[in-house]
C-alpha positions in Angstrom: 3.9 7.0 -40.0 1.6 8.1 -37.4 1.0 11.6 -36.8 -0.6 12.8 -33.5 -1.9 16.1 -33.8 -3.6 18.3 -31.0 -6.7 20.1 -31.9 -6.1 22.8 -29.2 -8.1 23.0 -25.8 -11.6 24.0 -26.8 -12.8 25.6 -30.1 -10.5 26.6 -33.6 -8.8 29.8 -31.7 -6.9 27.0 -30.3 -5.3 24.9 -33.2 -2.4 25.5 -34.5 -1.4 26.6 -38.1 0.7 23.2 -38.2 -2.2 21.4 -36.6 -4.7 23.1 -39.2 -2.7 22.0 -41.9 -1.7 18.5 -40.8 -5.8 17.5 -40.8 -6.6 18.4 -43.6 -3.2 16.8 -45.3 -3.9 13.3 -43.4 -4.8 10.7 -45.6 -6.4 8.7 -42.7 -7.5 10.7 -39.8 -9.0 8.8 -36.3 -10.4 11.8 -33.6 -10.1 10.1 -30.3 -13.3 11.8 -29.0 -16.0 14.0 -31.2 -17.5 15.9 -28.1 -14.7 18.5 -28.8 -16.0 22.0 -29.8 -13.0 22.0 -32.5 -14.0 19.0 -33.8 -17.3 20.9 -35.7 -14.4 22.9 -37.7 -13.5 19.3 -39.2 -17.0 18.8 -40.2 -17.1 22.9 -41.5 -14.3 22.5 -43.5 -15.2 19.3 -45.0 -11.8 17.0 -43.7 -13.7 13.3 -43.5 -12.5 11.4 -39.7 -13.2 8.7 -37.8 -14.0 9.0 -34.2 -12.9 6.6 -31.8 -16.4 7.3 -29.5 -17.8 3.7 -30.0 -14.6 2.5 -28.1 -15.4 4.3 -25.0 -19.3 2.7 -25.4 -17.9 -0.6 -25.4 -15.0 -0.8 -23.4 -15.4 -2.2 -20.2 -12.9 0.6 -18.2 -10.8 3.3 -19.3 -7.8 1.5 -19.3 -9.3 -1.3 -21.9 -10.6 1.9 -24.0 -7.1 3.1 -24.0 -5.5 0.0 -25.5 -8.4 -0.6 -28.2 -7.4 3.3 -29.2 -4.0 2.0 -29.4 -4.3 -1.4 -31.4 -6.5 0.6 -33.7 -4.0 3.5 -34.8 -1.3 1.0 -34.5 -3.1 -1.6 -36.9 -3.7 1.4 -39.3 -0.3 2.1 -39.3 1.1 -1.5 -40.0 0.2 -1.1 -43.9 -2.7 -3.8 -43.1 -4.3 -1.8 -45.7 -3.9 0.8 -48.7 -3.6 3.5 -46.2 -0.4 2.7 -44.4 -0.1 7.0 -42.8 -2.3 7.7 -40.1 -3.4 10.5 -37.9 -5.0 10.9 -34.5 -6.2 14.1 -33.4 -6.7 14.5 -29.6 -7.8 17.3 -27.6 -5.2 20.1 -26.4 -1.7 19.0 -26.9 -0.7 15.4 -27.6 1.8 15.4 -24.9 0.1 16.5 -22.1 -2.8 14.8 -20.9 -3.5 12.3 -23.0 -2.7 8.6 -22.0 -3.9 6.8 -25.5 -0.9 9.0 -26.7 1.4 7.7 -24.1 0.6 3.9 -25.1 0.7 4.6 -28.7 4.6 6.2 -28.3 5.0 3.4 -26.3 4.0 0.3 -28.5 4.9 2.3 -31.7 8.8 2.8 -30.6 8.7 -0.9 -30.0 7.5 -1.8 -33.2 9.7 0.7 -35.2 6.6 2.7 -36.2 7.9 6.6 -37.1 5.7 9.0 -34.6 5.4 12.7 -36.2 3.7 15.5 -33.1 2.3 18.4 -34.4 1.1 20.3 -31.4 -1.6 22.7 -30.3 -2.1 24.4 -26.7 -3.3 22.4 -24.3 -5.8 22.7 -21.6 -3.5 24.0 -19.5 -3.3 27.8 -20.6 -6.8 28.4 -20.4 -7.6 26.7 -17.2 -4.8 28.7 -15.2 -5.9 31.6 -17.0 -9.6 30.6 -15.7 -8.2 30.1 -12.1 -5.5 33.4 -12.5 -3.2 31.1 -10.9 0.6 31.8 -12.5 2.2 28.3 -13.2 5.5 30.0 -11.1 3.7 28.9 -8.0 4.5 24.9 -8.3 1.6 23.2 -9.5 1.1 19.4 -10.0 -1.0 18.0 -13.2 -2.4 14.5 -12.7 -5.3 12.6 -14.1 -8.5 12.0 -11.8 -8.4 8.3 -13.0 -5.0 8.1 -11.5 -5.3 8.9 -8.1 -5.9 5.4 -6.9 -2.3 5.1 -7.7 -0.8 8.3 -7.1 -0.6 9.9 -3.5 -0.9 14.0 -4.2 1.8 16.4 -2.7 -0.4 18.2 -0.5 1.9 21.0 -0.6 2.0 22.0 -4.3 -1.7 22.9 -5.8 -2.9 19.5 -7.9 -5.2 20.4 -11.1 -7.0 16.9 -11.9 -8.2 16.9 -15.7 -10.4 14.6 -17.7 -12.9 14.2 -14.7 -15.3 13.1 -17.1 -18.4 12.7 -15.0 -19.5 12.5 -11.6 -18.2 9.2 -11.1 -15.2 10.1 -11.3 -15.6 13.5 -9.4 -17.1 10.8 -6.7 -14.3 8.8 -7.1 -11.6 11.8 -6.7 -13.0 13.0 -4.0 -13.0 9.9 -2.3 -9.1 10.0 -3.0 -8.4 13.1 -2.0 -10.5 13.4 1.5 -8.0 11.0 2.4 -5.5 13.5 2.3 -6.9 17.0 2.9 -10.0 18.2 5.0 -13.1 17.7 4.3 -14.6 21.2 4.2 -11.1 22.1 1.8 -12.5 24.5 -1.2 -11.5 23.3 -4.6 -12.3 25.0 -7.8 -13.9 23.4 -10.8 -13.2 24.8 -14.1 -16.1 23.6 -17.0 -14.9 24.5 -20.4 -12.2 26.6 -20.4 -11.6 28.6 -22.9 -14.9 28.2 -24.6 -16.5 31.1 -25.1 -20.2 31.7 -23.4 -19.5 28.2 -21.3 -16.9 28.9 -19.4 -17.8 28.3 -15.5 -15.7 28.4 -12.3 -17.6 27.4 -9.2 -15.5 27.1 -5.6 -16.7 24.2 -3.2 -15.9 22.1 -0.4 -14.1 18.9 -1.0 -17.0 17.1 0.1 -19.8 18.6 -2.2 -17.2 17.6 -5.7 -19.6 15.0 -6.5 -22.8 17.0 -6.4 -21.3 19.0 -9.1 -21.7 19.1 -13.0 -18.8 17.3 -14.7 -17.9 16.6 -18.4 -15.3 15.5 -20.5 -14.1 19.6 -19.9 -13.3 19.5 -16.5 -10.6 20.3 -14.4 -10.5 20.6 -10.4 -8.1 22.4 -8.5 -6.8 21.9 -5.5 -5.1 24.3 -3.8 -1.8 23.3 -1.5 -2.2 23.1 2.1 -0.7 25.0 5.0 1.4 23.2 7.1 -0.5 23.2 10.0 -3.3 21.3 8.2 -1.8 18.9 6.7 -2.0 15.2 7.6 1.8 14.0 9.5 3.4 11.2 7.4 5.9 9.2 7.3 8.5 12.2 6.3 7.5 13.9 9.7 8.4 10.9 11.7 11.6 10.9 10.3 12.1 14.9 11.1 10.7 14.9 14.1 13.2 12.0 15.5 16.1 13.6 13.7 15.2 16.8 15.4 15.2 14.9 18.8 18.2 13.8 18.3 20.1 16.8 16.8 21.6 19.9 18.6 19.2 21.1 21.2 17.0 18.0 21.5 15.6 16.1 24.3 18.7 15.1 26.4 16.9 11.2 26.6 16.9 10.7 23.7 20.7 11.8 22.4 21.5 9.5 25.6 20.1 6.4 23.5 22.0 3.6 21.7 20.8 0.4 19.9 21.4 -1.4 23.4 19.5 0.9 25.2 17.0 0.5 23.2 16.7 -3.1 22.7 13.8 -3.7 25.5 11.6 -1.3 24.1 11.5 -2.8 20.9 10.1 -6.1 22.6 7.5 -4.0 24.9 5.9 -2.0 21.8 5.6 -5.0 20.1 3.9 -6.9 23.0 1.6 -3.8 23.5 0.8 -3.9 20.1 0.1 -7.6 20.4 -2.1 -6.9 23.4 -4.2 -4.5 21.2 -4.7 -7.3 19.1 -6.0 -9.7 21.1 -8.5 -7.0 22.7 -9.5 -5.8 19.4 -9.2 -2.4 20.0 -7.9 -1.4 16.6 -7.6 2.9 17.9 -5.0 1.1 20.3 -3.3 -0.8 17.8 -3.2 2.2 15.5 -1.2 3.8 18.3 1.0 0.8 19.2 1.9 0.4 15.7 3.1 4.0 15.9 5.4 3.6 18.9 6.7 0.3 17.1 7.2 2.6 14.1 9.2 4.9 15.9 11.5 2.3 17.0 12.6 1.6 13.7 12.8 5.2 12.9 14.6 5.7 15.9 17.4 3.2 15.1 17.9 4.3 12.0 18.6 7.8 13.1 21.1 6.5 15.0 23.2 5.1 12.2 22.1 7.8 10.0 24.3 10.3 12.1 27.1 8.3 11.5 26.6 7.2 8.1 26.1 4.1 8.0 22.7 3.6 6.5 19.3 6.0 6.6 15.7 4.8 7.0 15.0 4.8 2.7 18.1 2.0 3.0 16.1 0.2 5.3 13.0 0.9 3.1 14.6 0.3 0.0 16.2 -3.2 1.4 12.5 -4.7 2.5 11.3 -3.2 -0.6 13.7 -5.2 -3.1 13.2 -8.0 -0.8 9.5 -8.5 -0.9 9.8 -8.1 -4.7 12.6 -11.0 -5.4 10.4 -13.1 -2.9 7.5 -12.9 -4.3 7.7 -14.0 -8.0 4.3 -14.9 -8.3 3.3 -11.6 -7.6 5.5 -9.6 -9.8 7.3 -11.9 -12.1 5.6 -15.0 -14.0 6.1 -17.5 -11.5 2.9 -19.8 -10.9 2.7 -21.5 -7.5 -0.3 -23.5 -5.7 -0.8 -22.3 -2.5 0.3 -20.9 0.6 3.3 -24.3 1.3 4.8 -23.4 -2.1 5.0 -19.8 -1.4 7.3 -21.0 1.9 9.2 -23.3 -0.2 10.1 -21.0 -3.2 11.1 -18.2 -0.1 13.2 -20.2 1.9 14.9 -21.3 -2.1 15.4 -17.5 -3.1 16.4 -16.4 0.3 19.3 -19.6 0.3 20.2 -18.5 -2.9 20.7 -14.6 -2.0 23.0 -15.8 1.0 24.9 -18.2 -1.3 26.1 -21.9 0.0 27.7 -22.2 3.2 26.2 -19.1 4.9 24.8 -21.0 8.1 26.8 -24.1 9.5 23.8 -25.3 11.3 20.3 -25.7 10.2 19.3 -24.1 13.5 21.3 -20.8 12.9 19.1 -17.9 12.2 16.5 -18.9 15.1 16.8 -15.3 17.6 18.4 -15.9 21.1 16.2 -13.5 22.2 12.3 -14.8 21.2 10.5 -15.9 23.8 11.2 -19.1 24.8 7.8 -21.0 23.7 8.7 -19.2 20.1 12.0 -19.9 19.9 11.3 -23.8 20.5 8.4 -23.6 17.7 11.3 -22.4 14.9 14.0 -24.8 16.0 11.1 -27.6 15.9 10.6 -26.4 12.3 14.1 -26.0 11.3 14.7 -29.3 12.2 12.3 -31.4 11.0 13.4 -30.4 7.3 16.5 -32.2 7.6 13.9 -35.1 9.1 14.5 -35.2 12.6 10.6 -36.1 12.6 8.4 -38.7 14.1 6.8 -40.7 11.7 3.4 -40.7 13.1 1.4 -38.0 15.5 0.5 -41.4 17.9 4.5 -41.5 18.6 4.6 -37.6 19.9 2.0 -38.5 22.4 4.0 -41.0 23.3 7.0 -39.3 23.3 5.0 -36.5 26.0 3.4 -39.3 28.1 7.3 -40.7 28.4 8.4 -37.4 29.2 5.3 -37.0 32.0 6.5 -40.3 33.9 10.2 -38.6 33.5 9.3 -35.3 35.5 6.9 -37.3 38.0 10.2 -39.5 38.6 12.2 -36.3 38.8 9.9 -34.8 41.3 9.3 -37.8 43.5 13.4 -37.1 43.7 13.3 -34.2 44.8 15.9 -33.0 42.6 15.8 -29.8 41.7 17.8 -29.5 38.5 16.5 -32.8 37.4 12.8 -31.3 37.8 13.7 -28.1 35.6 15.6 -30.6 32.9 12.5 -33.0 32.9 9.7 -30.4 32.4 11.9 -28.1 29.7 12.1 -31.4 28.3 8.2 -31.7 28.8 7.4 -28.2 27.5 9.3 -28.9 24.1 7.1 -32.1 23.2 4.2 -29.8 24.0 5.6 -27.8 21.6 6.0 -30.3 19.0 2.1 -31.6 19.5 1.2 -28.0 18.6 3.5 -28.4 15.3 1.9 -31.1 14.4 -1.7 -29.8 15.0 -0.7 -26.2 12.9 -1.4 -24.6 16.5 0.8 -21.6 17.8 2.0 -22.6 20.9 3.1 -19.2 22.0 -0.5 -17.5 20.9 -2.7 -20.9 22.7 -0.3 -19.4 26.5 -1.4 -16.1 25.5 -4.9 -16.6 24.9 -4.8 -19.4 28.0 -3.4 -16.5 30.4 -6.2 -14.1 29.1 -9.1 -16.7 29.9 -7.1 -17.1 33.6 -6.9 -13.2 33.5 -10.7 -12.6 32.8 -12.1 -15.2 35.0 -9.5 -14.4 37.7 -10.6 -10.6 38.0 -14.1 -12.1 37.8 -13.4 -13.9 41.1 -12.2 -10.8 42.2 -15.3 -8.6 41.3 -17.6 -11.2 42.8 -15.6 -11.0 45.7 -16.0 -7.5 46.4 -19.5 -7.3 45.5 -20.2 -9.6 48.4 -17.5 -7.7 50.5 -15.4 -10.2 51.0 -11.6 -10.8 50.5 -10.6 -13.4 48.4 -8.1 -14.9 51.3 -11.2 -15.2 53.4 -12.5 -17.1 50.8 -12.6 -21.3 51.1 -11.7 -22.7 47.9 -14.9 -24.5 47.3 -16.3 -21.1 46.9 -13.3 -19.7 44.9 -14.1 -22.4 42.7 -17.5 -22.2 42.3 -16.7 -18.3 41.2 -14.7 -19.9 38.7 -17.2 -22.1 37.5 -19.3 -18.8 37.3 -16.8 -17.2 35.1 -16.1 -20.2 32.7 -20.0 -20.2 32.3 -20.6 -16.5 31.1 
């Protein structure tokens, strides 16, 4: 049996009769932490205990503290020993608060352990009581070590307990300035419910660090007003849907997926573009406008009820997890090839046999052409429509070069357009084999031209002169100015 008793939130006013009884009736009794002011009633009333202080001194985070305070009341409990009942008093209430508690209900329900709780109040009474705030107003209790992995609701008040130092108040703040203004005032309650220590100080976010922390202190933060709240993802969503709706902007309740198909392409280009200026405020934006695309189209299906944006969230959510088993199942792979492999496997096997005829189906009509050639390049060499060496591609473009030459000494016009597509694609294939992007090598290529082109241009006007006035010995010396810079 373990028994997990709550030693109330500060000195014996707050322990319970049950509590009171249950210490000194424990044949083993652990405390997790002796730095509570109840625990000198213990030592008063002569109930022997072991604290569980040395684990924090030697564990290397909280989280490894918090499983070597579970093994050891679990291990205690097996019958290892004479002593097979065991008791861990904890501040405030067992159930609130206290993640060693959590893992120990957790590991002792799989083992078949019997848990008995024998509870005190927690440190919630007298903090809210130190704040006057009435718990009616919505409030939201989370743990400042867990706000790496919890985003707050900004618009219900967040108390943070057990921010045990200024480490962790660093830390928190940190966290939260990522969510609510810097100069927002928070409230820091020290001790609650202790009498003569007792402290509530109000300060900007940005100061939480510089204050005094213990092992007794909570921080409050109070919700925000709308109007100063960061926009999310949620307000996206509302805003399009109010667009859209009953007395919105006539442009867009004209849209349809059709309609919108081009702008798709352009946002992604501009976002592109932003990339390969490295202006990252730019793409910040561009990635908005692509965002709302996505939004946008899932309104539209949304009003009919066909799917919503969490479906479309949901279905890239599920899918990143099933196709990434090394990531979140026990599946070891050895690099970056193997990852490919085991997706294209998984996603076969989610579309079942049979669900392409061709090994080219699945390649967009609508990529750009140099793209488009790249995946169909790809798709087919892993049926092995390959050459066998790199020497035989070069070959393959210097037969195709001699082809188009032919074509245009013909004059033929269709013939010409046949010979270099059939030109381009070997291109194509050389970048394959040289794990170069053919589309991204134009792209970059047309920026260079671009650059050194409005170069030409500058120079030109600098020495007032129009570039069709120009001979193209000095157009190319220009250019040869350009290339140098």
């Amino acid at each position: 049996m373990i028994t997990l008793i709550g030693l109330g939130p500060a000195d014996a006013g707050g322990l319970s009769v049950a509590a009171r009884d249950a210490l000194r009736a424990a044949p083993l009794l652990f405390v997790r932490t002796a730095r509570h002011p109840a625990v000198a009633n213990l030592d008063a009333a002569g109930i022997p205990y072991e604290s569980l202080d040395y684990l924090y001194e030697s564990g290397e985070s909280f989280d490894a503290v918090y499983d070597s305070i579970t093994e050891r009341i679990l291990e205690s409990a097996r019958g290892n020993n004479e002593v097979s009942d065991v008791a861990l008093a904890v501040p405030g209430h067992p159930l609130v608060g206290e993640e060693s508690v959590r893992r120990i209900l957790l590991r002792a329900r799989e083992e078949g352990i019997p848990v008995r709780i024998v509870g005190s109040a927690c440190f919630l009474e007298p903090t809210l009581a130190a704040l006057r705030l009435p718990l009616g107003d919505g409030l939201v209790l989370l743990d400042a070590l867990e706000l790496d992995r919890y985003a707050p609701r900004v618009d219900l008040g967040l108390l943070l307990y057990q921010v045990y130092d200024r480490e962790t108040a660093s830390a928190a703040k940190l966290a939260l300035m990522s969510h609510y203004p810097d100069d927002w005032e928070v409230t820091v309650v020290r001790h609650a419910g202790v009498p003569n220590e007792e402290s509530v100080d109000i300060l900007p976010l940005h100061r939480l660090d510089r204050t005094a922390a213990d092992h007794l202190t909570s921080v409050y933060v109070p919700p925000l007003p709308r109007e100063k709240r960061k926009k999310g993802f949620d307000d996206l969503v509302h805003v399009m849907a109010r667009l859209r709706g009953e007395g919105g902007c006539p442009w867009d309740r004209e849209q349809d997926h059709f309609t919108l198909r081009k702008y798709m392409i352009e946002e992604c280009y501009e976002a592109l573009e932003a990339i390969d200026e490295g202006d990252m405020d730019g793409l910040c934006e561009e990635l908005g406008d692509v965002l709302l695309q996505v939004v946008f189209h899932a309104q539209l299906e949304a009003e009919v009820g066909t799917f919503d944006i969490d479906d479309v969230t949901e279905v890239i959510v599920d899918k990143l997890i099933r196709r990434h088993p090394h990531v979140f199942g026990d599946l070891a792979v050895a690099d970056s090839a193997e990852v490919l492999r085991n997706w294209e496997q998984i996603k076969k096997s989610e579309k079942g046999e049979g669900w392409r005829e061709s090994v080219l189906d699945g390649v967009p009509a609508g990529l750009p052409a140099l793209m488009r050639a790249m995946e169909i390049s790809r798709k087919a060499v892993k049926v092995g429509f390959e050459w066998e060496r790199f020497e035989d591609v070069v070959a393959k473009m210097e037969e195709e070069t001699r082809e188009l030459e032919a074509a245009i000494a013909s004059g033929d016009r269709e013939e010409i357009a046949s010979e270099l597509g059939d030109l381009l694609f070997t291109l194509v294939n050389i970048a394959r084999w040289q794990k170069v992007d053919p589309e991204e090598s134009l792209r970059q290529m047309l920026r260079r031209f671009t650059d050194r082109f409005q170069y030409i241009e500058r120079r030109a006007r600098e020495q007032c002169r129009a570039l069709t006035d120009m001979s193209l010995a000095e157009l190319d010396a220009l250019w040869n100015e350009a290339k140098a810079r």
